[in-house]
C-alpha positions in Angstrom: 111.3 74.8 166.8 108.3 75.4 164.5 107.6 73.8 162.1 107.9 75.6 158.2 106.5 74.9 154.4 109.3 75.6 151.8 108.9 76.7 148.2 108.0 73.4 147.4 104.3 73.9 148.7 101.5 73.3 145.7 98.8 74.9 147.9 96.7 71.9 147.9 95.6 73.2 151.3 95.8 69.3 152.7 98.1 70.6 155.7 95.6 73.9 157.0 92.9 71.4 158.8 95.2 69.0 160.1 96.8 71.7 162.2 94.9 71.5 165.6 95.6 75.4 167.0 94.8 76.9 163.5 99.1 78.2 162.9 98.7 77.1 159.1 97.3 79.9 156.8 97.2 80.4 152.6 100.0 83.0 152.1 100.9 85.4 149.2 102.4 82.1 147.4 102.2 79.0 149.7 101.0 78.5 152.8 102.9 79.7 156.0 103.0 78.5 159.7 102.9 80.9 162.2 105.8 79.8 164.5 104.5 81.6 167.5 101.0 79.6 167.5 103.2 76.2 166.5 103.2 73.7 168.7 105.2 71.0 167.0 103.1 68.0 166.9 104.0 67.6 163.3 100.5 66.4 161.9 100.9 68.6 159.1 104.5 67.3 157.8 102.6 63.5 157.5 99.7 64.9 155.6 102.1 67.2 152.7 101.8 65.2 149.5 104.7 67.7 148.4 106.9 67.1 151.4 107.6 71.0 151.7 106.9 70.5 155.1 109.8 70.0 157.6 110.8 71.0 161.7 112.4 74.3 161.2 
């Protein structure tokens, strides 16, 4: 399962360069994780200073 950023995201941007095959983008409101491109290695979850980041 991919991994997915909930509404709790403040777009601090700390997860996009952690994610190491580029699945992390800046959506509409928060940013968003491509679950096809996920690979679930989780380095973004660690890095969320929000903790909107979770395995979906």
């Amino acid at each position: 399962m991919a991994y997915v950023i909930s509404d709790a995201c403040v777009n601090c941007g700390a997860c996009e360069p952690e994610c190491p095959v580029s699945a992390i983008s800046q959506g509409d409101a928060i940013y968003v994780i491509d679950a096809d491109t996920c690979i679930d290695c989780g380095a973004c979850e660690s890095v969320c200073p929000s903790g909107a980041i979770s395995a979906g």
